[in-house]
Backbone atoms as SQL, in Angstrom:
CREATE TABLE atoms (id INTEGER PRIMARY KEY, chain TEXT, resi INTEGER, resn TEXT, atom TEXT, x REAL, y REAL, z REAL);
INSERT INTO atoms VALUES
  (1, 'A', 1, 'UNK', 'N', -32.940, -83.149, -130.321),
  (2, 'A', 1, 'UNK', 'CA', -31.609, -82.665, -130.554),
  (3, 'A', 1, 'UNK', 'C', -31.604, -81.250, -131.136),
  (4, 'A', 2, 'UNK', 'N', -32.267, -81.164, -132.015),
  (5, 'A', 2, 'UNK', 'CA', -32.578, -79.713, -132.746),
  (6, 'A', 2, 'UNK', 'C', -33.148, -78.307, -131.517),
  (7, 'A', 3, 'UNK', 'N', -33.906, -78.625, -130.596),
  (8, 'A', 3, 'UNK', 'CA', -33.729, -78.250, -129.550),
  (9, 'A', 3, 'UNK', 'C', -33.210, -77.683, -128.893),
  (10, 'A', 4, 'UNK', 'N', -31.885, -78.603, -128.450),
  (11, 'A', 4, 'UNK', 'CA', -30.559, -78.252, -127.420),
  (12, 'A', 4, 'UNK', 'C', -29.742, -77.418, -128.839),
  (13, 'A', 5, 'UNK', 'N', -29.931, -77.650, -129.940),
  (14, 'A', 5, 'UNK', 'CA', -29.337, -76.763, -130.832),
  (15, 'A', 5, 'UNK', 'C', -29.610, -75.096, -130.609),
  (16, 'A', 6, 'UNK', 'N', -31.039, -74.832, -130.349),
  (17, 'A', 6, 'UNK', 'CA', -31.712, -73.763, -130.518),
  (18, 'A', 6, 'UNK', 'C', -31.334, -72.927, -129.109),
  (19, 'A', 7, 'UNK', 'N', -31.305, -73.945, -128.504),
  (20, 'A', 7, 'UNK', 'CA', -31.239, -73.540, -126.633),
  (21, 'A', 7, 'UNK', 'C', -30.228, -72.950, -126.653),
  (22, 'A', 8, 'UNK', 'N', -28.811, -73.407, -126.842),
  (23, 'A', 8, 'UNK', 'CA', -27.728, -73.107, -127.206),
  (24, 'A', 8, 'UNK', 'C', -27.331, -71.833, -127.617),
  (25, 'A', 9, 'UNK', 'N', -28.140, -71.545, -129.380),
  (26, 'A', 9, 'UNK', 'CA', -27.483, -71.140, -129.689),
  (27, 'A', 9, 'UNK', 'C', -28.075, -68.980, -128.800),
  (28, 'A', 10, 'UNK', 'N', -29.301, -69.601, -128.600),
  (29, 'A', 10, 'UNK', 'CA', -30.251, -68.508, -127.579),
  (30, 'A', 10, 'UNK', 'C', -29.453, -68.439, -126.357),
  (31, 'A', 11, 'UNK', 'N', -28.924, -69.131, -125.579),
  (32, 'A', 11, 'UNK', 'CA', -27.931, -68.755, -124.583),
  (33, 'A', 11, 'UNK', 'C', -26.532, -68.442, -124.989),
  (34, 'A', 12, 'UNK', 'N', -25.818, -68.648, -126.200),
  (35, 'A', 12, 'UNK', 'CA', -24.738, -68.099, -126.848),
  (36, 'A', 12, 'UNK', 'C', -25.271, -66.494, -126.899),
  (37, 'A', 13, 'UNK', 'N', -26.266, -65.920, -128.096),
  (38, 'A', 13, 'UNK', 'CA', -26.407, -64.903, -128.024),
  (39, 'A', 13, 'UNK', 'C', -26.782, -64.329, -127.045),
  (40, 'A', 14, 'UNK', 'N', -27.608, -64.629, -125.686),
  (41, 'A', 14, 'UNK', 'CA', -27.629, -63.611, -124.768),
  (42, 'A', 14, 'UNK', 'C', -26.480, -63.367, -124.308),
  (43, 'A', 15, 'UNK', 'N', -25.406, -64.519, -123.806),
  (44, 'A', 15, 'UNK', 'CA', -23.962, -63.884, -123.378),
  (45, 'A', 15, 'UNK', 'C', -23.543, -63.017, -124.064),
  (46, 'A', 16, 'UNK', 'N', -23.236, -63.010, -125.506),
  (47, 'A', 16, 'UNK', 'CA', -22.988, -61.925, -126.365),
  (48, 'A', 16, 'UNK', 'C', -23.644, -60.748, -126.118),
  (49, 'A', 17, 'UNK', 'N', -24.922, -60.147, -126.302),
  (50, 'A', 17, 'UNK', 'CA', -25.258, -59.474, -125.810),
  (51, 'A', 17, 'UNK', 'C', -25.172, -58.750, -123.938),
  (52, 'A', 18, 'UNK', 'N', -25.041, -59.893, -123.255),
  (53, 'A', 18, 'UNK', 'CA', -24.918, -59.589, -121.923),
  (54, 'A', 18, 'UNK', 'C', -23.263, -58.807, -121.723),
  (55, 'A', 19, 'UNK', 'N', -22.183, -59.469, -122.321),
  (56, 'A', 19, 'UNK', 'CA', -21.240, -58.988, -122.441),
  (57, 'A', 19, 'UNK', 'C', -20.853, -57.318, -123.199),
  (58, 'A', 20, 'UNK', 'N', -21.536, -57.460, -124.337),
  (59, 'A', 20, 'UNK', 'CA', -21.547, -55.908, -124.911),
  (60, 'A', 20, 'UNK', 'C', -22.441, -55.116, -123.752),
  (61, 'A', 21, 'UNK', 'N', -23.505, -55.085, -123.241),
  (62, 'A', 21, 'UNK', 'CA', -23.860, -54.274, -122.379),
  (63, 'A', 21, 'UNK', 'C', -23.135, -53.568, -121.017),
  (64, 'A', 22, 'UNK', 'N', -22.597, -55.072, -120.836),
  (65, 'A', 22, 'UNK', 'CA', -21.508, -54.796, -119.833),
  (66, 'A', 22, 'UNK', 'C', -19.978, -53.977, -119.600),
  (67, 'A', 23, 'UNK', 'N', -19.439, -54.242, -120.854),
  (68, 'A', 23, 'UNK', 'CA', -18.569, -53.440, -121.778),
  (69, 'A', 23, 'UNK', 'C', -19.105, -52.312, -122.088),
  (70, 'A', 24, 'UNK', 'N', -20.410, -52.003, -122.338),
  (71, 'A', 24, 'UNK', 'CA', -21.130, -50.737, -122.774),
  (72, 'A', 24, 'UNK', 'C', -21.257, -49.318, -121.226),
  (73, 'A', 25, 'UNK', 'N', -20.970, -50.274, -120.362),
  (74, 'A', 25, 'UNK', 'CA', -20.965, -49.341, -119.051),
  (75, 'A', 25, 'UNK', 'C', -20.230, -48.609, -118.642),
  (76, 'A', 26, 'UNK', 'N', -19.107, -48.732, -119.157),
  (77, 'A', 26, 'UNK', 'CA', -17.901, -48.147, -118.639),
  (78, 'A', 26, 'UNK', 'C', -17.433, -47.043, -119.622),
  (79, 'A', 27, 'UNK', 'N', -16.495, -46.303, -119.383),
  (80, 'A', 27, 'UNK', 'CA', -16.739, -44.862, -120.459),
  (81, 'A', 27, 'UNK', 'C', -15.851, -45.207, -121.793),
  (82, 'A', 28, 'UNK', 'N', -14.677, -45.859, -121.739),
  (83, 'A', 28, 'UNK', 'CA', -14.148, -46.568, -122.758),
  (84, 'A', 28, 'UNK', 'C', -14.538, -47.144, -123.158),
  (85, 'A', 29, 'UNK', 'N', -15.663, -48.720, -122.828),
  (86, 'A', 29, 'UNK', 'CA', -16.761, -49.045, -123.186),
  (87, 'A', 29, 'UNK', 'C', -17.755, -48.770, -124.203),
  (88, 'A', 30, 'UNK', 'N', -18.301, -47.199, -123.464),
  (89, 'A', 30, 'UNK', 'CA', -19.176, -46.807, -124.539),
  (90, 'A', 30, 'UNK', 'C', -18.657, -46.561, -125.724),
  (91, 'A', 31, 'UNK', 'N', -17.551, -45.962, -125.642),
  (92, 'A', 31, 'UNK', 'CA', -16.859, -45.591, -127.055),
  (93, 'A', 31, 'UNK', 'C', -16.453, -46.536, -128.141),
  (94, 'A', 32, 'UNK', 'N', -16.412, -47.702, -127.060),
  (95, 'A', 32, 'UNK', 'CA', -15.951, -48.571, -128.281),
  (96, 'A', 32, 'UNK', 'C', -17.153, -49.527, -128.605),
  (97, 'A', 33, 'UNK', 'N', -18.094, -49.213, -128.635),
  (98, 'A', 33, 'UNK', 'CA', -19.277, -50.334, -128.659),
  (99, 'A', 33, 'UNK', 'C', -20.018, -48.969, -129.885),
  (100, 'A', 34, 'UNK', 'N', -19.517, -47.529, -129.671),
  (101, 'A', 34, 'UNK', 'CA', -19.985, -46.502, -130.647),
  (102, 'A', 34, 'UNK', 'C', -19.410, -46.757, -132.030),
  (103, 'A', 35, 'UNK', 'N', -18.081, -46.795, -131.241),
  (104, 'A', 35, 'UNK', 'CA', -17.197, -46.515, -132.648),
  (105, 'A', 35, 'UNK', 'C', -17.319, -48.113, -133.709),
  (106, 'A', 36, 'UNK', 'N', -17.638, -48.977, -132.989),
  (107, 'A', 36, 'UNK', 'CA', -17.446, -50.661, -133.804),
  (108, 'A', 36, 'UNK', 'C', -19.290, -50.444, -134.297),
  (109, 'A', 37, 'UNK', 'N', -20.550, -49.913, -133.769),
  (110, 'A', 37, 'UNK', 'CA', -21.083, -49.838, -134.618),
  (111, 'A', 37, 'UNK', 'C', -21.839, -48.819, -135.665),
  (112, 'A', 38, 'UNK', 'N', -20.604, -47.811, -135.696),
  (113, 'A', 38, 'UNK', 'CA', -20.502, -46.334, -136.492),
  (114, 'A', 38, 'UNK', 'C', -20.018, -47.572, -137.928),
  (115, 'A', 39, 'UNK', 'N', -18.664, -48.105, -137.479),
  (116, 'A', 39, 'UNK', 'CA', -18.051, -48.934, -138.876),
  (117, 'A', 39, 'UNK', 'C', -18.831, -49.994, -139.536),
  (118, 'A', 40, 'UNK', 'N', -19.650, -50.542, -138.567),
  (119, 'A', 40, 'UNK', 'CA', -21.064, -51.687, -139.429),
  (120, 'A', 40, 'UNK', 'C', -21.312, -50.735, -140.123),
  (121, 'A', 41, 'UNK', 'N', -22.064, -49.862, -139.435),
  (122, 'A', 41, 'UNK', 'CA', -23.148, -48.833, -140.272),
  (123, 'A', 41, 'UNK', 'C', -22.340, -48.422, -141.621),
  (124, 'A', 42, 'UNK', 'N', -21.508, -47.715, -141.548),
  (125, 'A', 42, 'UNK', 'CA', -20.253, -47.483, -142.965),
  (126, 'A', 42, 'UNK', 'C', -20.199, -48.428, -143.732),
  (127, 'A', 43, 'UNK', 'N', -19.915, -49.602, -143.011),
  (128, 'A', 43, 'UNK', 'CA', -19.442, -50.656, -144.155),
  (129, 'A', 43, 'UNK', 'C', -20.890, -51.111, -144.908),
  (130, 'A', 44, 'UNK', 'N', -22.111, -50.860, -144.297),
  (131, 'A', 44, 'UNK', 'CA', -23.266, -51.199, -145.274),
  (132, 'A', 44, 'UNK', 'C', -24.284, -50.610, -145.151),
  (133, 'A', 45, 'UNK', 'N', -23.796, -49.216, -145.260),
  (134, 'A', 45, 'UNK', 'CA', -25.210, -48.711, -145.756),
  (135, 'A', 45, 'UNK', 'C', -25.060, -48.014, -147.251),
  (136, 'A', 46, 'UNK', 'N', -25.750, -47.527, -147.851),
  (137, 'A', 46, 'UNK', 'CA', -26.244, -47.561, -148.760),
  (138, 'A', 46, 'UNK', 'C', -26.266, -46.397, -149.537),
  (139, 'A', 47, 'UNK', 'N', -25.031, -45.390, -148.753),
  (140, 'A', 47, 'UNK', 'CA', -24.692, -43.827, -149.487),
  (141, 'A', 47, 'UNK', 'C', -24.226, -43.834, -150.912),
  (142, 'A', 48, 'UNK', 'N', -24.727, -43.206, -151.958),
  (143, 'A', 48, 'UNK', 'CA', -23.972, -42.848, -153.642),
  (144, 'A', 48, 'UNK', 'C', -23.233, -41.786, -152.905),
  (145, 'A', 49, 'UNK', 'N', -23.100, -41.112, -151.993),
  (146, 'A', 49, 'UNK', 'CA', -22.115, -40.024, -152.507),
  (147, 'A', 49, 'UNK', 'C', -21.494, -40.153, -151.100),
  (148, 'A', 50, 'UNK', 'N', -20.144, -40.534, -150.520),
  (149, 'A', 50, 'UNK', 'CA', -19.596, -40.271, -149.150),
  (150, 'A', 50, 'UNK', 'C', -19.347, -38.727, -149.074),
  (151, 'A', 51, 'UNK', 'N', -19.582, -38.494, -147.500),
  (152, 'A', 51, 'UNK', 'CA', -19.459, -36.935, -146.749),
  (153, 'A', 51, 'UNK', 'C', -17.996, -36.379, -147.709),
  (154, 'A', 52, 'UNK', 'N', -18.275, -35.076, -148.139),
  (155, 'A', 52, 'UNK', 'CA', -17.325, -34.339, -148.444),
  (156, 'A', 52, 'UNK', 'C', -16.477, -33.452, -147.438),
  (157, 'A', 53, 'UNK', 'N', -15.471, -33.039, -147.689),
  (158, 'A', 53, 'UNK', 'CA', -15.183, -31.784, -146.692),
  (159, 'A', 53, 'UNK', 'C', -15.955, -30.655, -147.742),
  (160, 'A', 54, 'UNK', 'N', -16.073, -29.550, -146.353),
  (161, 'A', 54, 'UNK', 'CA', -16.991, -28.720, -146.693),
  (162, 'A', 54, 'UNK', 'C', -18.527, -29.022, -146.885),
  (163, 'A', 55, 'UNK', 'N', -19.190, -29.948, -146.806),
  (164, 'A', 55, 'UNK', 'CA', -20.185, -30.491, -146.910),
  (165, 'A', 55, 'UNK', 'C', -21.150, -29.501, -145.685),
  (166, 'A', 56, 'UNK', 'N', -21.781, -28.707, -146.346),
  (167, 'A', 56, 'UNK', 'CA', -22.942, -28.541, -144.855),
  (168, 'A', 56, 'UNK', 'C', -24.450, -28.820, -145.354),
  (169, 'A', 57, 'UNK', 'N', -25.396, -28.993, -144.668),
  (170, 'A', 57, 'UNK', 'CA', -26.316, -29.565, -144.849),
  (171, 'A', 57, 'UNK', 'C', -27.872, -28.749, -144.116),
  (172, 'A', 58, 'UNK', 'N', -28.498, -27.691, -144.373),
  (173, 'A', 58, 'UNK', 'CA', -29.500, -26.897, -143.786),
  (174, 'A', 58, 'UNK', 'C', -30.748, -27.898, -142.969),
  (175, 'A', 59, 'UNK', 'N', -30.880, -29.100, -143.561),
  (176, 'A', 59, 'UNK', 'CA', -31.993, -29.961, -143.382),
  (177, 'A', 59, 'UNK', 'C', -31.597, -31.311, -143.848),
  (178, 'A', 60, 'UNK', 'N', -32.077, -32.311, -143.054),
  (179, 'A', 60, 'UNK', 'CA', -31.801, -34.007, -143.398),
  (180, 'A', 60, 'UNK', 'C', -32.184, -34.220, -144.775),
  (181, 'A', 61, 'UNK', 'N', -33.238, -33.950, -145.328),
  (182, 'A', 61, 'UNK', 'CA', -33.317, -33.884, -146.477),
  (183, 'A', 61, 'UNK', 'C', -32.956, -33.576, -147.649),
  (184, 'A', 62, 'UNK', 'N', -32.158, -32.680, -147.668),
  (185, 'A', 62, 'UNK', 'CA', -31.139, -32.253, -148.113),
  (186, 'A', 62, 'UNK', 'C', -30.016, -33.023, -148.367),
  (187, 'A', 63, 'UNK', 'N', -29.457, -33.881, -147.349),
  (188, 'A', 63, 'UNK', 'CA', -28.458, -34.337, -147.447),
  (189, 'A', 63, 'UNK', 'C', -29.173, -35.931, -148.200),
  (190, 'A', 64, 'UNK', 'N', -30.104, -36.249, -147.148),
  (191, 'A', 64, 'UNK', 'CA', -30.888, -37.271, -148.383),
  (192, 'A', 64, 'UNK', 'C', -30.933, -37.585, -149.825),
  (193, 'A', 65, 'UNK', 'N', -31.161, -36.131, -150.279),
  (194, 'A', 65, 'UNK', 'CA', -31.245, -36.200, -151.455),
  (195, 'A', 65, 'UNK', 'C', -29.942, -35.757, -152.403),
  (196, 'A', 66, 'UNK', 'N', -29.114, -35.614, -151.385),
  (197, 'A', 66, 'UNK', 'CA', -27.552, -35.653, -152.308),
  (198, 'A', 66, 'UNK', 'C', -27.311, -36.990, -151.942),
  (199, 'A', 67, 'UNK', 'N', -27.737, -37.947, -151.760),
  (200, 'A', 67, 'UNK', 'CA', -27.338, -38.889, -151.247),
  (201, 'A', 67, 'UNK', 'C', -26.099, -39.558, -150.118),
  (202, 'A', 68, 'UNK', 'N', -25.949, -38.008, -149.578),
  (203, 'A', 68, 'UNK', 'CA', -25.004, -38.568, -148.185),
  (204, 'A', 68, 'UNK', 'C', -25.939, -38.938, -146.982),
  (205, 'A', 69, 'UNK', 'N', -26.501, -38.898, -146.602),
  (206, 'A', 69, 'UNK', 'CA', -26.944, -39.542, -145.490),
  (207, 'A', 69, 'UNK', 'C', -27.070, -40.842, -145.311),
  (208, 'A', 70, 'UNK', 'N', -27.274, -41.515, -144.124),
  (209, 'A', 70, 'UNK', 'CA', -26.602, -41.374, -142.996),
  (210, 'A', 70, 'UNK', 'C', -25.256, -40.437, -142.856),
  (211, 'A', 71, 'UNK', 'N', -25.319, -39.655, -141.847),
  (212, 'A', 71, 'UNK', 'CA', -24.016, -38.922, -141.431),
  (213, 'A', 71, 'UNK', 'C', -23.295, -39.130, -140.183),
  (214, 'A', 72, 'UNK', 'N', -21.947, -39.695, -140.011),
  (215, 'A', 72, 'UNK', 'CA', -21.415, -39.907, -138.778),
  (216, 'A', 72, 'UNK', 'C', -20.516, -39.526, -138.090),
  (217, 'A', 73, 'UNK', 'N', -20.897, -39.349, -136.674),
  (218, 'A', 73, 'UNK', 'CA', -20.062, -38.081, -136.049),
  (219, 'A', 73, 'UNK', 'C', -18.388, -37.978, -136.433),
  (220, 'A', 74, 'UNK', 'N', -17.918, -36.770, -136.667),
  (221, 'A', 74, 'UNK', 'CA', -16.386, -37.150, -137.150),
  (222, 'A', 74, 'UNK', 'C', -16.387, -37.298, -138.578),
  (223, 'A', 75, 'UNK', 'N', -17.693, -37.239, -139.346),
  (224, 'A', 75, 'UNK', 'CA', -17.735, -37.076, -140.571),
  (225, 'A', 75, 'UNK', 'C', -17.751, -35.749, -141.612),
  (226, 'A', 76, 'UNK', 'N', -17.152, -35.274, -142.289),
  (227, 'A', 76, 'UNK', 'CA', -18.070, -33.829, -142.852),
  (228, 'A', 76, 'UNK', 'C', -19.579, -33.695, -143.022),
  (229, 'A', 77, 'UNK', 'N', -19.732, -32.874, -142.650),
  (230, 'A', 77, 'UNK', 'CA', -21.415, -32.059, -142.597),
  (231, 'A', 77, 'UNK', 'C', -22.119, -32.539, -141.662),
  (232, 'A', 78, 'UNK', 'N', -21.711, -33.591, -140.831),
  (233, 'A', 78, 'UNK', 'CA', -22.071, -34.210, -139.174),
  (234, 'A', 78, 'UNK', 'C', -22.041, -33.104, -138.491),
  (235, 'A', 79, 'UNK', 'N', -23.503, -32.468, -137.772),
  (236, 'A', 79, 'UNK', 'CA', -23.136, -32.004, -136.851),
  (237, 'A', 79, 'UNK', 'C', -24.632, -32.327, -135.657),
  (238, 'A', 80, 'UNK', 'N', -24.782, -31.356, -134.740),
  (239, 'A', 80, 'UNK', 'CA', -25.778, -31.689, -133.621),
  (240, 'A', 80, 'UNK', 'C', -27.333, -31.954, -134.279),
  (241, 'A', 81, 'UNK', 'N', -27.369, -30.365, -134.975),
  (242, 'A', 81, 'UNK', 'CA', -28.582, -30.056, -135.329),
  (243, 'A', 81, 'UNK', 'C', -28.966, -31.312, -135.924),
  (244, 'A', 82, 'UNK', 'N', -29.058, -31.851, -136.504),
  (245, 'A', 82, 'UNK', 'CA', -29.071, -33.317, -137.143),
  (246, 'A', 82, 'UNK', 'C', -29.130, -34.148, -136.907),
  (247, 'A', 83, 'UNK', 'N', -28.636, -34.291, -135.904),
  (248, 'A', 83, 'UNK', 'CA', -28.782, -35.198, -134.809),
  (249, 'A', 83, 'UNK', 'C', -29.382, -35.832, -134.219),
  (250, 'A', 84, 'UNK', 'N', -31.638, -35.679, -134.289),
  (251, 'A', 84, 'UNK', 'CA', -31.856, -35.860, -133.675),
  (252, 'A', 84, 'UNK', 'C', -31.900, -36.583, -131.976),
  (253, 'A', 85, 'UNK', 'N', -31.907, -37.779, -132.188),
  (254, 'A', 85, 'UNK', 'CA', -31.347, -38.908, -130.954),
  (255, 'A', 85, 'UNK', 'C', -30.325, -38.747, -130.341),
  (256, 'A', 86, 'UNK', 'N', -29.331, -37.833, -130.344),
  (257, 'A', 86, 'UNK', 'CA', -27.605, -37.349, -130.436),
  (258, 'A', 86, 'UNK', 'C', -27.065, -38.996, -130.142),
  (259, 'A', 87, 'UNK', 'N', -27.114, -39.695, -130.708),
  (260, 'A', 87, 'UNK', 'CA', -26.779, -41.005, -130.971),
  (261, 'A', 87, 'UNK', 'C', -25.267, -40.856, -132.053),
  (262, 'A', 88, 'UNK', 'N', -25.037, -40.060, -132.456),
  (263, 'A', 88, 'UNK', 'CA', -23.933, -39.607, -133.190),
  (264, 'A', 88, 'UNK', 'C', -23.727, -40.239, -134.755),
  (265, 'A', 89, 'UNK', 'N', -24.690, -40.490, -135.218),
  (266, 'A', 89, 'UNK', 'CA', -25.655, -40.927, -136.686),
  (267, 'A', 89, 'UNK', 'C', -26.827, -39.570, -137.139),
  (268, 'A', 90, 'UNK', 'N', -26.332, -38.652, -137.854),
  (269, 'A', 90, 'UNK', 'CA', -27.389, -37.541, -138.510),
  (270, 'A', 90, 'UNK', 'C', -27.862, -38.286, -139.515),
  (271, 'A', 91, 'UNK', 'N', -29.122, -37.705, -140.117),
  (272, 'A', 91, 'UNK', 'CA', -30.053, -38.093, -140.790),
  (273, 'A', 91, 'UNK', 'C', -29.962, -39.560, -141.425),
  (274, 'A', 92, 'UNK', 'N', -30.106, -40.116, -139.858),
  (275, 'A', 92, 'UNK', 'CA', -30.496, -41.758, -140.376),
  (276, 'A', 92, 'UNK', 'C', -31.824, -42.108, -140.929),
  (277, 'A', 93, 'UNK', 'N', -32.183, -43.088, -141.402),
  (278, 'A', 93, 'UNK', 'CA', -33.738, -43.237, -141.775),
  (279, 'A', 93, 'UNK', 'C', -34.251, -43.716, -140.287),
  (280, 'A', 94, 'UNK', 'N', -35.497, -42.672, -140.856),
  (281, 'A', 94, 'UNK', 'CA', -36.507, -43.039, -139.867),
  (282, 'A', 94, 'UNK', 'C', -37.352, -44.504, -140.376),
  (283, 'A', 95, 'UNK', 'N', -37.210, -45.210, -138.961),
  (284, 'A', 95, 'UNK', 'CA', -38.019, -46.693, -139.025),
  (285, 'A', 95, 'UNK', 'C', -39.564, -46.826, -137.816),
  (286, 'A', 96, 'UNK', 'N', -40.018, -45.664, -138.093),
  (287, 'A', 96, 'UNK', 'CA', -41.340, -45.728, -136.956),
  (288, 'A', 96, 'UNK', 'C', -42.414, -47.154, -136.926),
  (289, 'A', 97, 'UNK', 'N', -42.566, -46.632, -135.450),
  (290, 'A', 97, 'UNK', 'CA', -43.658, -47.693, -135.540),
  (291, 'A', 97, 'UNK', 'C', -44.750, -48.121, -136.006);
């Protein structure tokens, strides 16, 4: 029984996932699969100081160590250079392999 529990709940989440990808294709899509997980990211990460206006930032580190980073597009001191991934998240932490 525990099983068909597991089976379940592994074919629940691939639909979930199969569905966001699918939704992820289309150009309204992308935006909204950006913008819903720009607001996860906001709602828990782990900034002491939120983006100011006027905020600019020469280097990720920098902003690191004022403690705004993560930075998100549409945010103050968000911009390309920063960007690496242009994923529209500046100086996220790096999680290498």
């Amino acid at each position: 029984m525990a099983l068909n529990g597991q089976v379940a709940k592994l074919f629940g989440t691939a639909a979930l996932m199969g569905t966001v990808a699918g939704v992820a294709t289309t150009a309204g899509g992308r935006q909204w699969v950006s913008d819903a997980l720009k607001q996860v990211n906001a709602a828990t990460d782990m900034r002491r100081r939120p983006p100011q206006p006027g905020d600019y930032w020469a280097r990720c580190s920098d902003a690191r160590a004022s403690g705004t980073a993560p930075i998100y597009h549409g945010e103050p001191g968000y911009r390309g250079g920063l960007d690496g991934d242009a994923d529209g998240i500046a100086c996220e932490p790096y999680r290498g392999m």
